[in-house]
C-alpha positions as semicolon CSV with decimal commas, in nm:
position;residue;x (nm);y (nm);z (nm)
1;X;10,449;9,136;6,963
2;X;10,440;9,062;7,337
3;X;10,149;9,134;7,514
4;X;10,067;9,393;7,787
5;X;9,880;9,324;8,070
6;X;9,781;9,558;8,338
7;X;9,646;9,593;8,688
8;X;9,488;9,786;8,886
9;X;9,433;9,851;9,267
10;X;9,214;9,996;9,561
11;X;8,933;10,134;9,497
12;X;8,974;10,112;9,152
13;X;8,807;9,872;8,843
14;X;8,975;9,890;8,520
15;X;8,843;10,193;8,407
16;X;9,109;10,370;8,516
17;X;9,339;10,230;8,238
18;X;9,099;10,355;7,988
19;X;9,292;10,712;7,951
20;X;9,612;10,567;7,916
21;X;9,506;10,272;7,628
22;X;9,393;10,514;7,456
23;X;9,694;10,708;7,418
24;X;9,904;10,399;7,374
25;X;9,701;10,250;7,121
26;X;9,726;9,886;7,270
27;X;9,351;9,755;7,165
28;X;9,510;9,433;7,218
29;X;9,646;9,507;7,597
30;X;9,487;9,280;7,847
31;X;9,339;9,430;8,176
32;X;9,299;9,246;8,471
33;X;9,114;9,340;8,744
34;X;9,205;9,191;9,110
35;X;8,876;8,963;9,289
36;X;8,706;9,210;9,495
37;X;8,822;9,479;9,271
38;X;8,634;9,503;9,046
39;X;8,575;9,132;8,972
40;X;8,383;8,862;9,168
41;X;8,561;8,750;9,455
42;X;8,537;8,343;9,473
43;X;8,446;8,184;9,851
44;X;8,769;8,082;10,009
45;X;8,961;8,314;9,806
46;X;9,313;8,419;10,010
47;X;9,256;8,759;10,044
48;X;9,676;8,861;10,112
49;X;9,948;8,976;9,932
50;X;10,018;8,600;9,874
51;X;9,708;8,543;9,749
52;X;9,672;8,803;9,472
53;X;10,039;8,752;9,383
54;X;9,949;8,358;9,331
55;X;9,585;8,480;9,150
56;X;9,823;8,707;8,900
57;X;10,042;8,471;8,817
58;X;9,780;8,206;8,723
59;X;9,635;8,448;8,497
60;X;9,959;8,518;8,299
61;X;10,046;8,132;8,287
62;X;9,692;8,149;8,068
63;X;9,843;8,385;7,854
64;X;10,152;8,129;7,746
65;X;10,426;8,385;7,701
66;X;10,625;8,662;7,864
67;X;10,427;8,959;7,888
68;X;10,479;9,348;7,957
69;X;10,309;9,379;8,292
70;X;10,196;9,726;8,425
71;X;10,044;9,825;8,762
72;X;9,935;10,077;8,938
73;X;9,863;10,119;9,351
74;X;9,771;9,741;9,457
75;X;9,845;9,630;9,082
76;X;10,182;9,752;9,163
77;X;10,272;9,569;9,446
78;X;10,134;9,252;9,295
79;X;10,367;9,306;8,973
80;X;10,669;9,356;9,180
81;X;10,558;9,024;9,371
82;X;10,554;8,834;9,009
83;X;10,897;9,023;8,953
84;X;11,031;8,860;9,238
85;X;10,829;8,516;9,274
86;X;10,790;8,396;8,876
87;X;11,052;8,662;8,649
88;X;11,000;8,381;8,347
89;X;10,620;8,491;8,292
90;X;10,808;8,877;8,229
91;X;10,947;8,991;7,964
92;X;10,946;9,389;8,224
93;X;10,739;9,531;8,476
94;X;10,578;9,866;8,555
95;X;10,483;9,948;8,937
96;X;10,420;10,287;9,061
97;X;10,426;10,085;9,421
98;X;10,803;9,959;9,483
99;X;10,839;10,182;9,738
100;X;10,641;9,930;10,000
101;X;10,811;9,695;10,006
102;X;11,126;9,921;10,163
103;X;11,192;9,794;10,526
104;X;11,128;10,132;10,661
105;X;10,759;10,184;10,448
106;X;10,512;10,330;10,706
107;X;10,113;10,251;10,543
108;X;9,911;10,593;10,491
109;X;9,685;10,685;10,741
110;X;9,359;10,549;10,520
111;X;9,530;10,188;10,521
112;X;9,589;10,262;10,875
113;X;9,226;10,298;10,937
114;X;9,129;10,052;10,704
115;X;9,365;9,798;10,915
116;X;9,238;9,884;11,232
117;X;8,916;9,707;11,327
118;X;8,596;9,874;11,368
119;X;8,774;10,239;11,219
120;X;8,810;10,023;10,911
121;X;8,418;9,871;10,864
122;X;8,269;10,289;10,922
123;X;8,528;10,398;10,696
124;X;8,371;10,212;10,468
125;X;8,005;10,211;10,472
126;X;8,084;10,601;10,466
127;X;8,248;10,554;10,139
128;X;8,002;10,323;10,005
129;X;7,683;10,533;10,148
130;X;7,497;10,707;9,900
131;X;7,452;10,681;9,539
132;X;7,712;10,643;9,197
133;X;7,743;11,011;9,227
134;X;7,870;11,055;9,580
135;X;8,080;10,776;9,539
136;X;8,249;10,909;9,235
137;X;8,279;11,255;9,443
138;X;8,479;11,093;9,726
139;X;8,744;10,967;9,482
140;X;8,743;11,321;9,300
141;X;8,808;11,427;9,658
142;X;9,153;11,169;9,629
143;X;9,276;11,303;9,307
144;X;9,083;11,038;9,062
145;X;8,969;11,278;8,719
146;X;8,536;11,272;8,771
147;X;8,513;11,092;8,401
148;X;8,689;10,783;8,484
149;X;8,547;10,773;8,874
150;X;8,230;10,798;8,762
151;X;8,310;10,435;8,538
152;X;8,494;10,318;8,817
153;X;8,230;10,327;9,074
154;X;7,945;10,153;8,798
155;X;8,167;9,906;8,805
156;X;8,277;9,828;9,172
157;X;8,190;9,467;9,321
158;X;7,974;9,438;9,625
159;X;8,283;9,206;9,763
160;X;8,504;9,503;9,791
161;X;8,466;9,619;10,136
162;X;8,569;9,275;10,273
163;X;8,852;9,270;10,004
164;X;8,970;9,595;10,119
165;X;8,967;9,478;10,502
166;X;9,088;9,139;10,436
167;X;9,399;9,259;10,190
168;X;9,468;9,576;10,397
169;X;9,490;9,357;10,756
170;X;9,679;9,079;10,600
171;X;9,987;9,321;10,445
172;X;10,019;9,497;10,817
173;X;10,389;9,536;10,852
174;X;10,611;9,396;10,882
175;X;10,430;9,189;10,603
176;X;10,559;9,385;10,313
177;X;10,882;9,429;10,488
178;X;10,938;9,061;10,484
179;X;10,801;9,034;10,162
180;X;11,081;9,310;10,035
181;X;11,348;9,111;10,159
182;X;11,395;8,941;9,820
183;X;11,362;9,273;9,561
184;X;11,682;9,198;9,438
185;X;11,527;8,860;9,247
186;X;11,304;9,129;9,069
187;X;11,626;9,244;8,887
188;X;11,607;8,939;8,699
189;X;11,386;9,128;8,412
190;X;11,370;9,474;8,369
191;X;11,190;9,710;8,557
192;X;11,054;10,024;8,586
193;X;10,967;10,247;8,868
194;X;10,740;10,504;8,826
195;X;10,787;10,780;9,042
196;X;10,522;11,027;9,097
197;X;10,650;11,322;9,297
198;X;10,262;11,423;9,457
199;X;10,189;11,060;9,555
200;X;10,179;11,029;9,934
201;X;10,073;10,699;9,972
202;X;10,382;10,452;9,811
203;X;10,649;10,559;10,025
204;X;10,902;10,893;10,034
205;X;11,104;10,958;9,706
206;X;11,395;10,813;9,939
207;X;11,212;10,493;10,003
208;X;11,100;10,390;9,675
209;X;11,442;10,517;9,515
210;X;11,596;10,266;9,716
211;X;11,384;9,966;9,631
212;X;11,401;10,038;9,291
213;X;11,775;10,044;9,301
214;X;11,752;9,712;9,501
215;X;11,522;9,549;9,207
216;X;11,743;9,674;8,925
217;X;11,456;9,879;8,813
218;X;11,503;10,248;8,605
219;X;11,374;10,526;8,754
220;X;11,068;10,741;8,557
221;X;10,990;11,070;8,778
222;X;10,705;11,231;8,694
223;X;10,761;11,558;8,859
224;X;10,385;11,759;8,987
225;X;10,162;11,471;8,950
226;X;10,000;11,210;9,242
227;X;9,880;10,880;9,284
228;X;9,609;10,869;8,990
229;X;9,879;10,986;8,706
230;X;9,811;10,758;8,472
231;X;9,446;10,927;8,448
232;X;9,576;11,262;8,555
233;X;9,810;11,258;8,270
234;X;9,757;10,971;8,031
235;X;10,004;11,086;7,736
236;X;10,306;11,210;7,994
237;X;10,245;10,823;8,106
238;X;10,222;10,693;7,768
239;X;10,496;10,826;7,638
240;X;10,711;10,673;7,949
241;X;10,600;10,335;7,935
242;X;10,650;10,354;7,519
243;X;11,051;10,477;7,604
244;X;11,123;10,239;7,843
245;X;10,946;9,936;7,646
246;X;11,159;10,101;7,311
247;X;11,501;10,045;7,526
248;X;11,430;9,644;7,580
């Protein structure tokens, strides 16, 4: 049976995934959580796009066969980089994220702030100020259900403001333009977008239609939910990811 392996994103550990294991009944799934994310971040770690992409696909080289690899926000763009960079560790990919790498992607105005310097440091000490509680609040306030936020923030590193900062600066555009330039090697396995109609922050329906049509990726649209759907509605995204994975 080949393995799944997921990952996660920004500000997230891999509690999020919890809901959606559960409904797909993969005790065996591996979750990977990106340095600074959840995870230590080593010294001299490279802290871009680049970087993570490299970091992912040393971790499924450990695995020693094709896997089934699933992300979400950050997770996603680093699954359509392994799409593109290594297709032989794949047997598919899931990203909710395609839509970034579309030469016309514009960040959201958090990642804005986040990339801008000084704006980004007080954006986050206000997110990080207080205790578990108000943390978990703030990403309530973003859409994230309270049950898995308040696991999420127990489990956030100390590393991840600089993480944030350093991985936010390094993919200004045209970064991920540039980096999109090459989708169409992604078509080499298959691929799934996931298209969440609410979620503001991965590019317009337009935009991340057309990347997925460039990487040879179906299209899943899950109509009335945002950027945390596969907490928001863990069986609507189970039973997605089970279709698709059926078809192969």
């Amino acid at each position: 049976m080949t393995t799944t392996v997921l990952v996660h994103g920004n500000p997230e550990t891999a509690a999020v995934w919890e809901p959606l294991l559960a409904e797909l009944g993969k005790d065996d799934a591996v979750v990977l959580s990106p340095p600074g994310f959840g995870a230590s971040l080593p010294g001299g770690f490279d802290t871009t796009p680049v970087g993570y992409r490299d970091w992912l696909e040393a971790e499924l080289e450990h695995i020693g066969e094709p896997v089934d690899l699933v992300g979400h926000n950050w997770g996603g763009a680093h699954v359509v980089s392994v799409a593109m960079h290594r297709p032989d560790l794949l047997r598919s990919w899931v990203s909710d994220t395609v839509g970034v790498f579309h030469p016309d992607y514009v960040w959201h105005e958090l990642a804005r702030t986040w990339q801008t310097p000084g704006a980004g440091e007080r954006q986050l000490v206000a997110f990080l100020d207080g205790g578990p509680a108000d943390r978990a609040r703030r990403l309530c306030d973003r859409g994230m259900p309270l049950p898995v936020a308040e696991r999420v923030v127990a489990r956030l590193d100390p590393s991840l403001a600089h993480a944030v900062l350093a991985l936010y600066r390094a993919a200004a555009q045209p970064v991920m333009a540039r980096l999109g330039e090459h989708l169409e090697r992604a078509a080499q396995r298959p691929g799934l977008a996931v298209l969440a109609t609410k979620d503001q922050v991965v590019g317009t329906e337009a935009q991340r239609r057309e990347a997925a049509r460039r990487a040879g990726a179906q299209v899943a649209v899950l109509d009335g939910l945002g950027h945390h759907w596969p907490s928001r509605a863990p069986q609507r995204a189970a039973l997605t990811m089970q279709r698709f994975w059926d078809s192969l």
